[in-house]
N, C-alpha and C positions, 0 to 999 in steps of 0.2 A: 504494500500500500504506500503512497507516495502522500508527501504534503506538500502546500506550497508557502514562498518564502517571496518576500518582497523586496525591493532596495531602490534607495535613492541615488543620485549624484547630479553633481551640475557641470556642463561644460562651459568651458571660456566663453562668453558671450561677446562671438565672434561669426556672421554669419558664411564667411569665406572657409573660418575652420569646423561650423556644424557640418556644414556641405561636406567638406572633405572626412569628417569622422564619419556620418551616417553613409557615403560611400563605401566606407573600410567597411563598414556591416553589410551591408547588400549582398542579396543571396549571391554565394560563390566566392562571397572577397574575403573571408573571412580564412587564414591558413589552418590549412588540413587536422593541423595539430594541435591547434587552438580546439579547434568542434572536439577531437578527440578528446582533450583534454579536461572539458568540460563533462564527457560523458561520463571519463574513467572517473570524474571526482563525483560524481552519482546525478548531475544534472539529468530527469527525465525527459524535460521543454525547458525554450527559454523563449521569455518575447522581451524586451526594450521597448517602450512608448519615451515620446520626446513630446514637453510640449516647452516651446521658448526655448530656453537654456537647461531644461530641467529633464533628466532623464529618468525612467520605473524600471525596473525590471521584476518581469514577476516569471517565479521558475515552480518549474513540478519537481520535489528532490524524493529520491529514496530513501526507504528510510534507516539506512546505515551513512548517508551522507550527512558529511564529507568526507571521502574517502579520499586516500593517495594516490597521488597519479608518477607514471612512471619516473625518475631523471631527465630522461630526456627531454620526452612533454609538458615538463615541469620548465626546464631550462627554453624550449620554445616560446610557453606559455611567458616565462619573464622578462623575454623581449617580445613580447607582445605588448604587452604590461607598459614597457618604457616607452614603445614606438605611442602608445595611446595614452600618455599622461602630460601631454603638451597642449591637448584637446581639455582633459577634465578639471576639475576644482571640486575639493572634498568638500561637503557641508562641514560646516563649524561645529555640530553637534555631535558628530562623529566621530568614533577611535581615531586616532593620528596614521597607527599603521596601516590602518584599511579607506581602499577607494567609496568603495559604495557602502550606504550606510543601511544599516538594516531596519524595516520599519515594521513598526506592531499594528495591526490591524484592532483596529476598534468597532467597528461595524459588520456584520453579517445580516443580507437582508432573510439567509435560511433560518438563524436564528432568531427572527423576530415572531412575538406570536401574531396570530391572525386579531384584528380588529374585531367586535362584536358587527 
């Protein structure tokens, strides 16, 4: 069974470098090893929404995630990481070591009861 997980970030509010980030994602641009890498660490889905400067990601994780991914794709994955952090800016409420920032969901409309 899988859950999902949420995350914030903000990019440079820079319309020539959203362009060229949201190109880096576009299906197919994204390095082989990267997707892999994402899997091996228990990623089920992932989607990114952008709105302004402001990015979501919402993911399906398994539920021994996060798991370890190999050296290699680990070491891929962290120039990925460098090539794509000239684009973001951490929110200010966020751990320092980490990019995207994890968010708690507050709202469920499955959990609301039904109105008389």
């Amino acid at each position: 069974m899988s859950r999902r997980v949420c995350y914030a970030l903000d990019l440079v509010d820079d319309a020539e470098l959203i362009a060229e980030y949201e190109a880096a994602h576009a299906a197919g641009a994204v390095w082989p090893q990267v997707i892999a890498g994402i899997r091996q660490a228990g990623y089920e889905s992932m989607e990114i929404w952008r709105t302004g400067d402001r990015l979501f990601m919402v993911a399906e994780v398994a539920d021994d995630w996060p798991r370890d991914v190999t050296p290699e794709i680990s070491a891929i994955d962290a120039r990925w990481q460098d090539r794509m952090d000239r684009f973001q800016k951490r929110l200010p409420h966020g751990e320092p070591d980490e990019k995207w920032t994890a968010m708690t969901r507050i709202f469920s409309l499955d959990e609301q009861q039904d109105a008389p």
